[in-house]
C-alpha positions in Angstrom: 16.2 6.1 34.3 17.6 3.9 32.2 15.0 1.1 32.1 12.9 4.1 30.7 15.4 4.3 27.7 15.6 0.8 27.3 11.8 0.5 27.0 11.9 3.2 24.5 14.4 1.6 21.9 12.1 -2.1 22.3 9.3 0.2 21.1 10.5 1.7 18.1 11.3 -1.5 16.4 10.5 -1.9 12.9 7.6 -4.0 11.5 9.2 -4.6 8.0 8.5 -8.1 6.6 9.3 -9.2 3.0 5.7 -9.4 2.1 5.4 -5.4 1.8 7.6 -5.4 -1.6 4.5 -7.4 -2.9 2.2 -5.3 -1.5 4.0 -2.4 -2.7 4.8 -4.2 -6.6 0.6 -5.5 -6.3 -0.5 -1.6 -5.7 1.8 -0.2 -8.9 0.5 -3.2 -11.1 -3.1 -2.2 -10.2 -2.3 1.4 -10.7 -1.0 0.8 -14.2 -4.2 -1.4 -14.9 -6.4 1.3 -13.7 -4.3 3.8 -15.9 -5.0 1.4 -19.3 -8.4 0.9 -18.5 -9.4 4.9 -18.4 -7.1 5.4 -21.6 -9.5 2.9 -23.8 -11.0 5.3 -26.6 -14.1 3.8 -27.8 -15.8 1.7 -24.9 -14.7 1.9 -21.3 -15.2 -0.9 -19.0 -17.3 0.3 -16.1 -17.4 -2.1 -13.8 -13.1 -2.7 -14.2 -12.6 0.6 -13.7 -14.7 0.8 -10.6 -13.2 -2.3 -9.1 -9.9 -1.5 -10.1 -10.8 2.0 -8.4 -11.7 0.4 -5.5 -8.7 -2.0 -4.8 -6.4 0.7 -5.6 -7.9 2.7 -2.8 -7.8 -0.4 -0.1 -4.2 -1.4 -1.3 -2.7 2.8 -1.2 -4.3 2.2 2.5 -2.5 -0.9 3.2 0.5 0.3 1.9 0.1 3.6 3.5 -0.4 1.7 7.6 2.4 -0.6 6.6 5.3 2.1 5.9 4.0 4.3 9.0 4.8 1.1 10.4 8.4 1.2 9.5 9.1 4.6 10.2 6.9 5.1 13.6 
């Protein structure tokens, strides 16, 4: 019984690296650069905000699999 319990606490271990707090800071810079670009009054940049769009979709992803990580 308790190798079961040992084998338990060996799989609960954390996956935190230092890298995450620049993926974290990475997703907030491109979510204030997405935030500028839809705020421009007389011509908005298409094809920024759609890219911008796009990365800060993959990178809320990213984020979002690496803090499950750390908590389960």
């Amino acid at each position: 019984m308790n190798f079961l319990a040992e084998n338990a606490t060996e799989a609960v271990e954390s996956t935190y690296s230092h890298f995450d707090i620049f993926m974290i800071v990475f997703t907030i810079l491109i979510a204030i650069g997405l935030v500028r670009l839809l705020m421009q009054r007389p011509r908005k940049n298409v094809l920024a905000i759609g890219f911008a769009t796009v990365s800060l979709l993959v990178f809320l992803v990213a984020d979002y699999k690496m803090v499950s990580g750390w908590v389960f």
